[in-house]
N, C-alpha and C positions, 0 to 999 in steps of 0.2 A: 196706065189703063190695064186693068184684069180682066175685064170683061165689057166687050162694050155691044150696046143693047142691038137687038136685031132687026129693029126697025123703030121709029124717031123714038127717040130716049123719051119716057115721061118722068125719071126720074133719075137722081144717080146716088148711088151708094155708097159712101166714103168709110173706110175702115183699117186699121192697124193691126199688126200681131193677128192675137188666136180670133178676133172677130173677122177676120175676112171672111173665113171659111159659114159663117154665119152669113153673111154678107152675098155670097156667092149662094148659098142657099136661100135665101130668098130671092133673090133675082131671077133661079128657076121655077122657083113656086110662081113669082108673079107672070111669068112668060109664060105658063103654063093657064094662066088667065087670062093672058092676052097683053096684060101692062108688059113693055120693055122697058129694061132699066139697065145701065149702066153699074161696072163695080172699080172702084178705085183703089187700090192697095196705095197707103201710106205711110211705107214704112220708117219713114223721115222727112217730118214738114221740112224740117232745114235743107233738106236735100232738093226736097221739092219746089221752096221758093227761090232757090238759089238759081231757078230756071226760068226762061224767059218770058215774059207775060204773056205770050200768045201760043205759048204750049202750054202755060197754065190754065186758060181760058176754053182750050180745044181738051185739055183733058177732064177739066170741070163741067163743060158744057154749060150751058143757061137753062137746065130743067130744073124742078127741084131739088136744093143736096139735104140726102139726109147722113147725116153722124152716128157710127155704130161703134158705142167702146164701153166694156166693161167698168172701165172706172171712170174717172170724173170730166165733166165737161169742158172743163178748164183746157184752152187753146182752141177748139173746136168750131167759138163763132169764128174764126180770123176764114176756113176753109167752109162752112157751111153756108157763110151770109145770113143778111138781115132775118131771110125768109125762110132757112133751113130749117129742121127738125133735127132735134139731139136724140137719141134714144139710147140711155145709158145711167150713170147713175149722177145727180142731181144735188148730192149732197156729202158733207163729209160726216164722217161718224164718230 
């Protein structure tokens, strides 16, 4: 956890590399609206599921997750779920 929201998460932020800082910027914009949101650095899924279900659970939370990465979706639903939102790019060129 990077950043975790400052009062009941309504969403969370999941992000790798140079997107975090993206990530972390909006998290203030939205707190600055009143949404809190959580931000999650991932700087390795493998590192990350290598960890135990219920610290992956407590660092995912049950808000909604959304996916912040410059290139492609690909691995993204495994950490966003069914109901995530990707926001990135969608396709290969």
């Amino acid at each position: 956890m990077l950043r975790e929201a400052r009062g009941r998460r309504a969403a969370t932020l999941l992000a790798t590399g140079s997107e975090v800082h993206l990530a972390v910027a909006a998290a203030e914009t939205l707190a600055a609206d009143g949404i809190d949101v959580a931000v999650v650095s991932m700087p390795s899924w493998e590192s990350f599921e290598r960890q135990p279900q219920a610290y992956q659970d407590e660092v995912l939370g049950d808000a909604p997750r959304i996916g912040v990465e410059a290139a492609l979706r690909f691995g993204w639903d495994r950490w966003i779920g069914p109901d995530g939102v990707f926001i990135g790019n969608d396709r290969v060129r």
